[in-house]
Legacy VTK file of the C-alpha trace (Angstrom):
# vtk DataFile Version 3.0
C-alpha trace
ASCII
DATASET POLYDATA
POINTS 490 float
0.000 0.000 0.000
1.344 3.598 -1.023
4.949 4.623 -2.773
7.498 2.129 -2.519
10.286 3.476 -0.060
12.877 3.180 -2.744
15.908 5.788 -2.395
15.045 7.256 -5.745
11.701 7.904 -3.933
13.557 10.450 -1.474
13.551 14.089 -1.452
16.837 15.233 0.456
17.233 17.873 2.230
19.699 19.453 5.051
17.478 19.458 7.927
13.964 18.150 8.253
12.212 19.471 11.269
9.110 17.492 12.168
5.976 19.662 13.491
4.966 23.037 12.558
4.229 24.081 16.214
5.652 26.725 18.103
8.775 24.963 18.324
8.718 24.113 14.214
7.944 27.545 13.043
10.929 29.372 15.183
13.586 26.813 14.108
12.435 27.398 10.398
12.660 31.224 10.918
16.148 30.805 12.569
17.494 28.749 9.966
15.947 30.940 6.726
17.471 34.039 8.607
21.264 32.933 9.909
21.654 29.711 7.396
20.140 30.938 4.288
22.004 28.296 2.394
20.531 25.669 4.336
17.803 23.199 2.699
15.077 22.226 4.779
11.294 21.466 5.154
8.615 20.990 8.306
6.477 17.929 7.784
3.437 18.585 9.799
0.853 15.387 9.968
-1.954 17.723 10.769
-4.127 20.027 8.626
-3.104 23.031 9.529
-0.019 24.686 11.573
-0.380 25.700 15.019
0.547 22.521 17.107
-1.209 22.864 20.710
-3.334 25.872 19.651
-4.622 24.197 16.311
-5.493 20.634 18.448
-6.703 21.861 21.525
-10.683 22.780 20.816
-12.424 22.939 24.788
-14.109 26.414 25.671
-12.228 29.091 26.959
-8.526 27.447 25.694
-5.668 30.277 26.284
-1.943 30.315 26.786
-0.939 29.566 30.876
1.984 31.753 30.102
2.252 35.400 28.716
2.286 36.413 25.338
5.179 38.583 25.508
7.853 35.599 26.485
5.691 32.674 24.729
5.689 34.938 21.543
8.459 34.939 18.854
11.660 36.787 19.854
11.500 38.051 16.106
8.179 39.173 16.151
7.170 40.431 19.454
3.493 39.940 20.705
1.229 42.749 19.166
-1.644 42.800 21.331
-1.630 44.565 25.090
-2.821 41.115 26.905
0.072 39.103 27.955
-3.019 36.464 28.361
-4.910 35.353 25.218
-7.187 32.454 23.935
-6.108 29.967 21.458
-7.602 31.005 17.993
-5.701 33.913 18.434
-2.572 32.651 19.279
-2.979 30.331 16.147
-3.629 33.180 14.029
-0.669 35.109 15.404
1.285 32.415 14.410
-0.028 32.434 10.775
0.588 35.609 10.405
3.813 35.598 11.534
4.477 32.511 8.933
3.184 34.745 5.750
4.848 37.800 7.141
8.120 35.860 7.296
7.215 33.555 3.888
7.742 30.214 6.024
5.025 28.537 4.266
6.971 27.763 1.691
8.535 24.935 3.615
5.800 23.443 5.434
3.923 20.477 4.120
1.129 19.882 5.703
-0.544 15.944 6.228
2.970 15.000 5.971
2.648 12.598 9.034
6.076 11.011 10.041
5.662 7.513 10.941
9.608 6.462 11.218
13.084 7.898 11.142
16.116 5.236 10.721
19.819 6.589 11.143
22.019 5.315 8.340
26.019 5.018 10.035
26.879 4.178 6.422
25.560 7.062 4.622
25.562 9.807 7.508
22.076 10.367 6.819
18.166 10.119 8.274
15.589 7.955 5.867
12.086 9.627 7.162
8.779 8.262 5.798
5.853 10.023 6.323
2.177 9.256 5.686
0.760 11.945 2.924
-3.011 11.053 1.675
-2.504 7.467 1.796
0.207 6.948 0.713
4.173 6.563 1.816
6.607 9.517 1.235
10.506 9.389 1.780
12.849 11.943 2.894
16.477 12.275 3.690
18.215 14.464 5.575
21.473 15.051 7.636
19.976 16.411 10.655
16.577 16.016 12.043
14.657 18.674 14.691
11.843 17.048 16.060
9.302 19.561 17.170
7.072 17.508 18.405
5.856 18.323 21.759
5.954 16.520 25.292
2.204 14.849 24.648
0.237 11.961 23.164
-2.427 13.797 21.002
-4.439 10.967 20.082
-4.695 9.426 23.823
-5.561 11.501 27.296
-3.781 10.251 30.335
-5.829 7.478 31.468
-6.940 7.792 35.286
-9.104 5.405 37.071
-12.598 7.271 38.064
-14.536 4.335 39.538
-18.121 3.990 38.530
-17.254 5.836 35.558
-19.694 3.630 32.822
-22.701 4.195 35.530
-22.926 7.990 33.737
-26.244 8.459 32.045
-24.813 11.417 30.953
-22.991 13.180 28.311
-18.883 12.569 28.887
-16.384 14.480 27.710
-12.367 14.066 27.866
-11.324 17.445 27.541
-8.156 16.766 25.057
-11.112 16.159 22.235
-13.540 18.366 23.162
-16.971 17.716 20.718
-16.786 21.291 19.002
-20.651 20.771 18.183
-21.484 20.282 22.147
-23.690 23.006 23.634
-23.460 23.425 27.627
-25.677 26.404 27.659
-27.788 25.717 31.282
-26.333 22.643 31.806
-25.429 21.371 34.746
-21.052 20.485 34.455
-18.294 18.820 36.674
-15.098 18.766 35.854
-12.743 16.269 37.242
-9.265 17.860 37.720
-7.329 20.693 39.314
-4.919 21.742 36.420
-4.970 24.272 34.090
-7.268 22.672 31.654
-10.346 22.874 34.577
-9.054 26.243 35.558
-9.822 27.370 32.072
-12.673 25.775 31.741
-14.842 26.449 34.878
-14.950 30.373 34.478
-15.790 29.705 30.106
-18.036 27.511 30.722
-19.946 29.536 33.592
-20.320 31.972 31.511
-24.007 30.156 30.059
-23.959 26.368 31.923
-26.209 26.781 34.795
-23.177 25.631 37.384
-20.429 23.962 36.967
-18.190 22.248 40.097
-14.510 21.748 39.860
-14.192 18.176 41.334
-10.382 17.869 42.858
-8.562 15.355 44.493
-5.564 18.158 45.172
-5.960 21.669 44.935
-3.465 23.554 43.212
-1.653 27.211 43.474
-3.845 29.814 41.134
-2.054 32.816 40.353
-4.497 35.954 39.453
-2.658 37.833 36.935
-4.074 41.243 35.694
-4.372 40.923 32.120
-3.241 43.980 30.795
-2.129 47.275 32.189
-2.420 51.176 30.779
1.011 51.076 31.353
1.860 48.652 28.581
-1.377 49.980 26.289
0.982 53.602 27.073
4.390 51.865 25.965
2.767 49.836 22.874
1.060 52.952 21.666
3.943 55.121 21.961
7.177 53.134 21.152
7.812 51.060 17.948
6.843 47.415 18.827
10.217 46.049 17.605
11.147 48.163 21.023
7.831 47.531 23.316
8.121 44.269 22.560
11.781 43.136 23.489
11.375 45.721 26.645
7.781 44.030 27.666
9.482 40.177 26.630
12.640 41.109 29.430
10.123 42.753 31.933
8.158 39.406 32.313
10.520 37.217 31.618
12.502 38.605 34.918
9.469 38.980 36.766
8.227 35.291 36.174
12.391 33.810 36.776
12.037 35.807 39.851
9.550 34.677 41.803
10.501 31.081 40.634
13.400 31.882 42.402
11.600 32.955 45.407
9.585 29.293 45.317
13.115 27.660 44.797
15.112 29.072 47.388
12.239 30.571 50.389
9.396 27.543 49.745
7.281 28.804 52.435
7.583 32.181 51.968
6.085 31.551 48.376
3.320 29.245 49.608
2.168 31.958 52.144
2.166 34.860 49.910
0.250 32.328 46.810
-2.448 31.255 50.109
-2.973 34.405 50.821
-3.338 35.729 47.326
-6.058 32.866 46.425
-7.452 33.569 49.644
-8.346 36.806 49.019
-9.776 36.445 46.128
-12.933 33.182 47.151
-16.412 34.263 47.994
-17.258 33.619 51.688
-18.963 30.347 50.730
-16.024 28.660 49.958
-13.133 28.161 52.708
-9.702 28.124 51.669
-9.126 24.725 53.345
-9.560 21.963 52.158
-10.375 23.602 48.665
-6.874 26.547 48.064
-4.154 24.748 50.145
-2.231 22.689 48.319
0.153 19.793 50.565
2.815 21.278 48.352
4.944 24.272 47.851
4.782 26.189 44.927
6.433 25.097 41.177
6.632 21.650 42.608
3.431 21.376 40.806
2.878 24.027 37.830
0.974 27.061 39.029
-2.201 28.055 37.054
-3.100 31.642 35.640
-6.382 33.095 36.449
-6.630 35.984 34.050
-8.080 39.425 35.564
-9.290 36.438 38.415
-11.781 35.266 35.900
-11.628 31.610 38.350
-12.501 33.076 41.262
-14.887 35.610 39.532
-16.883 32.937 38.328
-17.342 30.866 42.102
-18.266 34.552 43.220
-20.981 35.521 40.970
-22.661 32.053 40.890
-23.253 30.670 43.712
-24.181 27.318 41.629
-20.371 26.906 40.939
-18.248 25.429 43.559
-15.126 23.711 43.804
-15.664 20.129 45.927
-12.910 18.622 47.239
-11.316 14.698 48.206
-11.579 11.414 46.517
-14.149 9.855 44.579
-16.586 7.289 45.762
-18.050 6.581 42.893
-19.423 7.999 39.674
-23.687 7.252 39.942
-26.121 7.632 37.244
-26.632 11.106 37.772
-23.276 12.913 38.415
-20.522 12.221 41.420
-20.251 10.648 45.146
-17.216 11.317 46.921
-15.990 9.811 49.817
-17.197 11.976 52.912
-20.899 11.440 51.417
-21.171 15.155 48.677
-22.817 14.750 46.152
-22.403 16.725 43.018
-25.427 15.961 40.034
-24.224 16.853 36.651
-25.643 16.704 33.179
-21.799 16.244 32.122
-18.719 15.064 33.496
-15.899 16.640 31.999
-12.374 14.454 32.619
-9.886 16.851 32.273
-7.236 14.721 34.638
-3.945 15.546 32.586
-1.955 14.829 29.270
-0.302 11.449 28.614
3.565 12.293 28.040
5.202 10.955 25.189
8.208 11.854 23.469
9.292 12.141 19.696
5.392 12.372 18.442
5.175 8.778 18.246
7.807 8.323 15.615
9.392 5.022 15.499
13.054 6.053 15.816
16.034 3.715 15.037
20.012 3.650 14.082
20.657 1.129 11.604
17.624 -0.767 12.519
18.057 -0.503 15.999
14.994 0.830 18.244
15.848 4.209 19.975
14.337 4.549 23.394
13.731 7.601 24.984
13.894 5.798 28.191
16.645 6.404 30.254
19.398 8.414 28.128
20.889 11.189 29.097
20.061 14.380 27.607
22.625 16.691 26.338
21.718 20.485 26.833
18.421 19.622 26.727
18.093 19.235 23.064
20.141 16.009 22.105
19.397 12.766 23.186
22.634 10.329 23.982
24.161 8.373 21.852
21.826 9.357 18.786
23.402 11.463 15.880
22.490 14.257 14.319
18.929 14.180 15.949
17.939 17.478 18.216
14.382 17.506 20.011
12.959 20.667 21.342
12.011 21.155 24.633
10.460 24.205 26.967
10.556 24.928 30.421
8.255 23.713 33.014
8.447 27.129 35.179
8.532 29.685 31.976
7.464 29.948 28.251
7.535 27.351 25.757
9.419 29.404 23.486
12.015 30.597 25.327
13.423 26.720 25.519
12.708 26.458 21.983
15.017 29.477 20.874
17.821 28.077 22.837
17.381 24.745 21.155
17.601 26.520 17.576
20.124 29.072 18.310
22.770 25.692 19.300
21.261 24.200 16.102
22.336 26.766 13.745
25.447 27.184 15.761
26.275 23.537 15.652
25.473 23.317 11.879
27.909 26.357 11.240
30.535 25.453 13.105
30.427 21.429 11.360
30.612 22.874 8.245
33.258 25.443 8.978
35.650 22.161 9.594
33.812 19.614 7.455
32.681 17.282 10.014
29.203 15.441 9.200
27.927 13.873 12.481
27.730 14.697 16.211
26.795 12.522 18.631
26.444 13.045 22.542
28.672 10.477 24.638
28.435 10.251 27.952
32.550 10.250 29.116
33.903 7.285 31.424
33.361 9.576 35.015
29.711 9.590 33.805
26.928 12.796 34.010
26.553 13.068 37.304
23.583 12.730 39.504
20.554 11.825 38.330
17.736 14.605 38.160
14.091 14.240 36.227
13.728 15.476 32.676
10.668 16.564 34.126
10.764 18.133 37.128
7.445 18.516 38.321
5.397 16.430 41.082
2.099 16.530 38.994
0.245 12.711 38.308
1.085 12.905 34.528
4.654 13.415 34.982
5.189 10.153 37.479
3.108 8.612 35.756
5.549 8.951 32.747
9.030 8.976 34.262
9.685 5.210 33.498
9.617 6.552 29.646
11.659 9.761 29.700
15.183 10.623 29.533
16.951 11.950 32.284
19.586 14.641 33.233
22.903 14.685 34.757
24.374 16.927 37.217
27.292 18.705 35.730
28.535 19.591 32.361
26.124 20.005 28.886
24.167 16.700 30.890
22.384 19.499 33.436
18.865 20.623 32.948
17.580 23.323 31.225
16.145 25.519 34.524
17.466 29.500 34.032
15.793 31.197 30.951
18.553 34.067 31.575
21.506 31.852 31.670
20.401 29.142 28.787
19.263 31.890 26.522
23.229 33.378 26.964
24.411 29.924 26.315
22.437 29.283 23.410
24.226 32.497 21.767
27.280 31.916 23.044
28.155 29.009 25.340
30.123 25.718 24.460
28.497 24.018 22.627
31.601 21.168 21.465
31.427 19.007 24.942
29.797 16.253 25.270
29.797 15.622 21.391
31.452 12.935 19.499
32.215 14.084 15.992
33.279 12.598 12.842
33.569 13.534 9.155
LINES 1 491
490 0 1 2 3 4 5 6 7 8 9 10 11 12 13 14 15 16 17 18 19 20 21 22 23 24 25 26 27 28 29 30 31 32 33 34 35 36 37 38 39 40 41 42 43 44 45 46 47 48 49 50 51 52 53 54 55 56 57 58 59 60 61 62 63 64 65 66 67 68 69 70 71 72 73 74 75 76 77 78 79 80 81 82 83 84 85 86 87 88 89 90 91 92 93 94 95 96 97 98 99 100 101 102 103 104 105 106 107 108 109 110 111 112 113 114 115 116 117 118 119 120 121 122 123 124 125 126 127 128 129 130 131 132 133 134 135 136 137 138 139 140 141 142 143 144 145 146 147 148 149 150 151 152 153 154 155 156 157 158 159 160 161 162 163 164 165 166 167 168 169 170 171 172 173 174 175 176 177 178 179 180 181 182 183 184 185 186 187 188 189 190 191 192 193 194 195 196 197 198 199 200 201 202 203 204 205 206 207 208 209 210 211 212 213 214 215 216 217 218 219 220 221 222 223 224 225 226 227 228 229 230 231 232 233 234 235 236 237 238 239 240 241 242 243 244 245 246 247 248 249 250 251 252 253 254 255 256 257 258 259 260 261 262 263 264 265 266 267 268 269 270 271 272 273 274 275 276 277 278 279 280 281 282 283 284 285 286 287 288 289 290 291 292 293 294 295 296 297 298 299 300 301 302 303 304 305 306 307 308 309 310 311 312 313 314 315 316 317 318 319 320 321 322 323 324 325 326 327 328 329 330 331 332 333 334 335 336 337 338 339 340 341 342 343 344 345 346 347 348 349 350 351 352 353 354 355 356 357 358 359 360 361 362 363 364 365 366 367 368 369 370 371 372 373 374 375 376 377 378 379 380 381 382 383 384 385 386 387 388 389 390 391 392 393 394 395 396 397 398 399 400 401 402 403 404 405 406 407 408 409 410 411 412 413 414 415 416 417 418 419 420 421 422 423 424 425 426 427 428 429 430 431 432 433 434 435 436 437 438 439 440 441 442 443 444 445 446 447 448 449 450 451 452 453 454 455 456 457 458 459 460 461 462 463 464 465 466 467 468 469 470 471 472 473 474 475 476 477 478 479 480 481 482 483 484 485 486 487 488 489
């Protein structure tokens, strides 16, 4: 069924970056703009570019970071939220692909199914499903922008009761686009930012809507927006706003990670007392706002202008209920101590199922590539596997930021190869090893243990240490070593 996979088949280029996410369209930018000799092309299995923001279809989807650090370095955010929903992210992101005539090298339903490393020719084989039918590429390096996430398949929890429902169910990762909630009675089972989003959009017509939480979690109301920044936006060119508004938060968010890093309590008191603040008498902060952990062991949340608590304030209908589940009855939820919540809809929205590499079979000369268990070099090379970088974000800052540093070593790698006409690099762990061990992901959240057995780790000293200072990695990425740890040949 399809092409044959013959090598006369093959397109070839220099790089072939796989996803036209965030991640995808920055690299391509970087390497039109500082490698303009370079041949390359984004194979994107989806419809349309976007990534996250094209996928992701449940009410009220936004960005849980600001604009103004999440947004391209080369094209700063335009608009004077730092906060926005997901269509216009996505169309952000399309215009910044026709402004900067990257279309050019994405192909769309291009889905890559396998990648095999050739020692003898130095090069990747990539096939990729394209209406039915099997496409091959080469290519000396592949970027694989891929995300952290399974999109066909939500992390799987264990709800019991869960088939009594007479209702309508919904998993929150593929949200029915057609389903209308207007005076309908919701609960949505989970604490992270997906049911932080989603109670206060879809209180805005259900007729209540209950947050159902085995843990709470730290909420963060951020004001979204500022005459300050309209003044600056309005008055400055935004080549200027922008990189001044990008440093402002990007300092402002490292520094009060630093604050939960190094003074734990101090963090958890002021976030308490924030969230407490902000919850209509009705509602006690304890059990419901006091998480048993400190903050940015777990990610925080974003409540936008407060919309979360705005929403428990105005209606007293909507209410946050919280312990372990009983059961699941007929008619909506049971928990434990005997509350009952009725619902016309459960919503799951329980976390993401990690998985890394997009689901591409990867191999070297045959050989199956597991993610499981290498070390990770800079965070953007995985051991022992050539010519192969991955992008990755941070956990306690934007998406992008990560994702520059990865490209800005890629083109820097690539230049400095071909300045002394070597063809591979691989990253070798030396004899005294990397160190000691530390997570890839380094949060406490369900979905994360639940998918440590499959990820690749980090060292403690040299290129094998994590990714964890946007300041520091964004200098390295310009300018830091970026030889150790390699293994090259020509």
């Amino acid at each position: 069924m399809g092409l044959p996979n013959g090598d006369h088949e093959a397109e070839t280029f220099d790089i072939v970056i796989v996803g036209a996410g965030v991640a995808g369209i920055n690299a391509a930018y970087r390497l039109q703009t500082e490698l303009p000799g370079a041949t390359f092309t984004i194979l994107e299995g989806r419809s349309s570019i976007g990534g996250t923001w094209d996928f992701w279809k449940y009410p009220g989807i936004r960005s849980d970071s600001d604009l103004f650090t999440f947004g391209f370095q080369w094209e700063p955010w335009p608009y004077e939220t730092p906060i926005a929903k997901g269509p216009l992210i996505k169309e952000y992101m399309e215009n910044c692909v026709a402004k900067y005539k990257l279309d050019k090298y994405i192909r769309l339903h291009h889905k890559v199914l396998t990648a095999d490393w050739s020692r003898k020719t130095e090069q990747w084989k990539i096939t990729a499903e394209h209406d039915g039918q099997t496409k091959v590429f080469k290519a000396n390096w592949m970027l694989m922008g891929t995300g952290y996430y399974d999109y066909e398949n939500p992390l799987k929890t264990t709800i019991p009761g869960l088939d009594n429902f007479k209702g309508k169910l919904i998993y929150a990762q593929h949200w029915p686009e057609d389903y209308d909630h207007s005076g309908k009675r919701m609960a949505i089972i989970g604490s992270g930012a997906t049911a932080i989003t989603l109670l206060p959009a879809l209180a805005e017509t259900a007729a209540a809507v209950t947050m159902v939480q085995r843990t709470p979690t730290y909420i963060v109301s951020m004001t979204n927006g500022s005459p300050e920044t309209s003044r600056l936006m309005k008055l400055i060119p935004k080549k200027y706003s922008g990189t001044w508004l990008r440093i402002q938060y990007l300092w402002k968010g490292y520094l009060f990670v630093l604050f939960a890093r190094y003074f734990p309590e101090s963090a958890r008191r002021v976030a308490l007392k924030g969230m407490a603040s902000l919850l209509p008498e009705r509602i006690p902060p304890h059990p419901h706002f006091e998480p048993p952990y400190t903050p940015w062991q777990q990610r925080l949340c974003l409540s936008p202008d407060g919309d979360f608590f705005q929403a428990l304030r105005d209606n007293p209908n909507n209410n946050v209920v919280t312990g372990i589940i009983d059961t699941v009855t007929e008619t909506g939820v049971r928990m434990k101590d005997g509350t009952t919540v009725e619902a016309d809809c459960l919503v799951s929205a329980t976390g993401i199922q990690m998985r890394m590499g997009g689901n591409v079979a990867i191999t070297v000369d045959g050989e199956k590539i597991d993610w499981a268990g290498r070390y990770v070099w800079h965070g953007s090379m995985l051991q022992d596997v050539p010519n192969m970088m991955f992008v990755v974000g941070y956990t306690d800052a934007a998406w992008t930021l990560g994702a520059d540093d990865t490209a800005h070593i890629l083109v820097r790698l690539l230049k400095y190869m071909k300045s002394r006409g070597l063809t591979t690099a691989v990253p070798r762990v030396p004899k005294e090893g990397a160190g000691a061990y530390q997570r890839f992901w380094n949060l406490s959240s369900t979905y994360s243990d639940h998918a440590e057995k499959t990820l690749p780790k980090y060292g403690s000293k040299g290129p094998w240490k994590p990714k964890n200072s946007p300041p520091l990695d964004w200098w390295h990425g310009k300018w830091g070593d970026i030889v150790k740890g390699l293994q090259f040949s020509s």
